[in-house]
C-alpha positions in Angstrom: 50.7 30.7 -13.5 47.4 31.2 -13.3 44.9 29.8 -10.5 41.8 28.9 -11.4 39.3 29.2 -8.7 35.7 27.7 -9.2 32.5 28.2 -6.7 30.8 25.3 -7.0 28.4 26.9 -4.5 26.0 29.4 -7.0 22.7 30.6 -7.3 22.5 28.5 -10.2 24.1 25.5 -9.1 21.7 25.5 -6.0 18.7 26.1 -8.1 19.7 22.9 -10.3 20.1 20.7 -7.0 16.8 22.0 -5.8 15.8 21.8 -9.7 16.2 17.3 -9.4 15.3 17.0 -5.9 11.9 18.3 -6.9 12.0 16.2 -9.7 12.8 12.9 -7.7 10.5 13.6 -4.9 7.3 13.3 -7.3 8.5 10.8 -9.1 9.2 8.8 -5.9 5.4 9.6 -4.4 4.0 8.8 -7.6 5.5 5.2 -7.6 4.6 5.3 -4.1 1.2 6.3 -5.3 0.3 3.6 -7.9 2.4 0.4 -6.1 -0.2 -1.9 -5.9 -2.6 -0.5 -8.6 -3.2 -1.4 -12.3 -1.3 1.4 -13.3 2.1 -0.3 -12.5 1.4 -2.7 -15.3 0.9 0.1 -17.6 4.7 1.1 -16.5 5.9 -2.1 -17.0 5.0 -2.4 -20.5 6.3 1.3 -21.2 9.3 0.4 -19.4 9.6 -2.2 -22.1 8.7 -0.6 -25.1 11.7 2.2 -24.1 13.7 -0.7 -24.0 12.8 -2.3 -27.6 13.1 1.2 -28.7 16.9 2.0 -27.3 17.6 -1.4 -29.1 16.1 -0.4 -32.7 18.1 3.0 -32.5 21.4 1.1 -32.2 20.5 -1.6 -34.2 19.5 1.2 -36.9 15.9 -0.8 -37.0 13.6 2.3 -38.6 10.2 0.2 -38.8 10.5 -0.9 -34.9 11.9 2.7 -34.2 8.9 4.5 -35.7 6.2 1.8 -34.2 7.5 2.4 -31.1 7.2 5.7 -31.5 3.7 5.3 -32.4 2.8 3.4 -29.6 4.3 5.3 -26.9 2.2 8.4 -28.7 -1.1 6.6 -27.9 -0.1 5.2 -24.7 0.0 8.6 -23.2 -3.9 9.2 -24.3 -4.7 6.0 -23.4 -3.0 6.0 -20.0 -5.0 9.2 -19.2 -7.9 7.4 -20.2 -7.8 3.7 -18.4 -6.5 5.2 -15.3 -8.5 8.4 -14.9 -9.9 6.9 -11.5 -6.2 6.9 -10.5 -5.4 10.1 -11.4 -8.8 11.6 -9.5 -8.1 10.0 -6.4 -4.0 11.4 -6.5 -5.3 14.5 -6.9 -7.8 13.9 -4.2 -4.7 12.7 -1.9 -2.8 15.7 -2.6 -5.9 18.1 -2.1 -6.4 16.4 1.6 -3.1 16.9 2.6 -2.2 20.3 4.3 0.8 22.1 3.6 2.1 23.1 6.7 0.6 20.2 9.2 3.0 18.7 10.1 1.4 16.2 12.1 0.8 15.5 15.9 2.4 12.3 17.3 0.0 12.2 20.3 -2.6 11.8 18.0 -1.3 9.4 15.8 -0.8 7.2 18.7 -4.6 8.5 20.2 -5.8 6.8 16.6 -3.5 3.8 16.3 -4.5 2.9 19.6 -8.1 2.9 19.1 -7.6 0.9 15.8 -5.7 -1.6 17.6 -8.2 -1.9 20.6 -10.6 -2.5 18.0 -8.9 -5.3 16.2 -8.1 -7.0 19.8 -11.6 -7.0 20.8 -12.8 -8.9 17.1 -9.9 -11.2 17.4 -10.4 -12.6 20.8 -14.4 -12.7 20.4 -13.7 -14.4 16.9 -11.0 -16.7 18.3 -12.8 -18.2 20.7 -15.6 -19.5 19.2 -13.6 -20.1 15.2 -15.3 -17.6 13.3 -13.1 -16.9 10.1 -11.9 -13.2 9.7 -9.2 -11.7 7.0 -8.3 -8.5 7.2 -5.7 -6.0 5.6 -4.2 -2.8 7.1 -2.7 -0.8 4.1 0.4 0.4 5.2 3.0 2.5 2.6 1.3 0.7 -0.9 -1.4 1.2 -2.6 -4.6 -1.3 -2.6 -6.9 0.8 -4.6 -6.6 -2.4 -7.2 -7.8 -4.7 -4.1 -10.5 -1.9 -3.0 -12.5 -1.9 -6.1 -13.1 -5.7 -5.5 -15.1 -5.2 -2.4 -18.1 -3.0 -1.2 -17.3 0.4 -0.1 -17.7 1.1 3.7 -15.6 3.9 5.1 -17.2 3.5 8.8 -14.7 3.6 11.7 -13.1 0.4 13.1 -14.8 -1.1 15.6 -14.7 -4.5 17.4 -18.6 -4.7 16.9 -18.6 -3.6 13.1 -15.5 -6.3 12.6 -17.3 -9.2 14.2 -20.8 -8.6 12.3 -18.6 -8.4 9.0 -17.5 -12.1 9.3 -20.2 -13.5 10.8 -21.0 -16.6 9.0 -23.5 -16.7 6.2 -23.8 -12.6 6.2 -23.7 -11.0 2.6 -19.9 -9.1 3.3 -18.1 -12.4 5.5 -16.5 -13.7 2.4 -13.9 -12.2 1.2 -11.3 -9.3 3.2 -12.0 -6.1 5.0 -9.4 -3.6 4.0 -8.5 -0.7 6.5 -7.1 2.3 5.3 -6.7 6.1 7.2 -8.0 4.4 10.0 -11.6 3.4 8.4 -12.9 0.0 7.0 -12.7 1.3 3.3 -14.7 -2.1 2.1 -15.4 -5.6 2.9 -15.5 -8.9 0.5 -12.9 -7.6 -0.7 -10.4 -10.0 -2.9 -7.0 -10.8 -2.4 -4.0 -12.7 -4.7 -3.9 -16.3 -4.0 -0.3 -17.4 -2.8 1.6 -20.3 -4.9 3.9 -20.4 -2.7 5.0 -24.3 -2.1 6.2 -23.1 1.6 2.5 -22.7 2.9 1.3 -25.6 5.0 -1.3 -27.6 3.3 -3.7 -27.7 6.4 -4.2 -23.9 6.0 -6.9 -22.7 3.6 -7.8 -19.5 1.0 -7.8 -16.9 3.9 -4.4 -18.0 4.8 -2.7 -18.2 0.7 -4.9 -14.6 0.6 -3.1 -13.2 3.3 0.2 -14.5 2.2 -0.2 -13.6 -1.3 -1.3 -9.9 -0.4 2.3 -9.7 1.8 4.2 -10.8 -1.5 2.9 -8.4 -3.8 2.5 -5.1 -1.2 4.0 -4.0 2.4 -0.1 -4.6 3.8 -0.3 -5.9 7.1 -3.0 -8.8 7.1 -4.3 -10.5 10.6 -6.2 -13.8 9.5 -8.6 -15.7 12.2 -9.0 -19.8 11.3 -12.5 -20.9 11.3 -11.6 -24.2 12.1 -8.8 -24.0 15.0 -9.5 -20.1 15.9 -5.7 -19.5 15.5 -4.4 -16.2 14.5 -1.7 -15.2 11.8 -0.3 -12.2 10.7 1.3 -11.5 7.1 3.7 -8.7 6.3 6.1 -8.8 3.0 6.1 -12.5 2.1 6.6 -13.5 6.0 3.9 -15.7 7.8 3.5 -15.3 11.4 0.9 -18.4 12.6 -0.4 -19.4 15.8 0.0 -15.9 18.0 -1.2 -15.5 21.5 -3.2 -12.1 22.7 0.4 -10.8 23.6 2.4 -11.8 20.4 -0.1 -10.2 18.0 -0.3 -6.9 20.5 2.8 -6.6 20.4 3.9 -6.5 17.2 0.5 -4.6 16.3 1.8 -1.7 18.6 4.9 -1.9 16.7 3.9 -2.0 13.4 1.1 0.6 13.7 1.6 2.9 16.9 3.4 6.0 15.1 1.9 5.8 11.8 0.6 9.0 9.7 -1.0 8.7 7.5 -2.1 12.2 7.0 1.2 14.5 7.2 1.1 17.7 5.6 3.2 17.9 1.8 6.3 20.0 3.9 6.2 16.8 6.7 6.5 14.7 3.9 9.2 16.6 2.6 11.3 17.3 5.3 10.0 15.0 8.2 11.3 12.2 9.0 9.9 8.6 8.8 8.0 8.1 12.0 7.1 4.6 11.3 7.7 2.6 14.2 8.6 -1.7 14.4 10.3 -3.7 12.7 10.4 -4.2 8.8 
């Protein structure tokens, strides 16, 4: 009788293993990439288009089948196309990142920190005498589609630079500042409107803006109320209204205090996930 012995452990079958991890890790930081962009859409409708076309190759339907076909052909020009700011600015992302940095926890904390001292020091000066303020930390998605709405900054945070934004009757207090990498990337910026039925009616745009921002990406948005100087924070779809200095702090330090945003490609490979706080 004869045994049959089988090593599962080759050079070949490691190099296929290493062959789809490859493969799943850039497709995962691409979606990563374009969450929260136009671009999504475009998958969307591709996503469907696969699907009519699955269904007109069973159903044996040759004039769907080959307009499919046709469609998906262009899309790929197109794509290139519509969303060549998209591409330029992942190809600027990967350029930035260094291979082997693998990132300093000392200074991540040294920066979220700062940021966070910042944001303490516009909240309470806004607070207290009800000036309006909405503004969205990107966290893990992608806001370049909320970006292009406002006008481009990219000055450090600071309390002083945050208050002057929303400062009533300014040209840049309506509408959100966005922080990304640590830096105001633009102000009047504009954010989804909420539907959401669960919203309290006494609570106005800032507040459905920050809420619907949460709903459709992982941002963390901090709005000030103009009329009772209260402060809320907004992470995926939740509403956190009426904080005290400690509350917001708190959760701030959480949220924020181990993020990098700037790991090298092999710490985004192997590292681990350093963000801190609950989710």
């Amino acid at each position: 009788m004869t045994v049959l012995n089988y090593d599962i452990f080759t050079w070949s079958t490691v190099t296929n293993l290493i062959d789809v991890l490859v493969v799943w890790f850039v497709l995962y930081k691409l979606l990563m990439l374009i969450k929260g962009t136009k671009a999504i859409q475009l998958l969307k409708g591709i996503f469907v288009i696969l699907i009519i076309k699955g269904f007109s190759w069973l159903l044996n339907l040759h004039t769907v089948s080959y307009l499919m076909d046709q469609v998906l052909s262009w899309a790929i020009i197109a794509s290139i196309v519509i969303f060549q700011p998209e591409i330029r600015r992942g190809l600027e992302h990967i350029g930035r990142a260094s291979i082997f940095d693998v990132g300093n926890n000392e200074d991540i904390n040294e920066s979220a920190e700062n940021l966070i001292t910042s944001l303490d020091d516009a909240i309470q000066y806004m607070s207290k005498r009800r000036i309006g303020a909405l503004i969205t930390i990107k966290m893990n998605t992608g806001l370049e589609e909320y970006i292009e709405t406002g006008i481009p900054l990219n000055s450090d945070v600071t309390g002083a630079l945050l208050i002057n934004i929303f400062i009533p009757n300014t040209p840049l207090h309506d509408g959100a500042v966005i922080i990304q990498n640590n830096e105001v990337a633009v102000a009047a910026a504009y954010l989804p409107l909420s539907e959401s039925n669960t919203i309290p009616k006494e609570l106005g745009t800032r507040h459905r803006a920050a809420v619907g921002i949460s709903e459709v990406t992982d941002a963390l948005t901090i709005v000030v109320s103009e009329e009772t100087g209260q402060v809320m924070i907004t992470r995926n779809g939740q509403m956190m209204n009426d904080l005290s200095r400690e509350d917001y702090l708190k959760y701030l330090n959480a949220q924020l205090n181990v993020k990098n945003e700037k790991q090298g490609l092999l710490s985004s490979i192997f590292g681990r996930n350093k963000q801190g706080g609950k989710r």
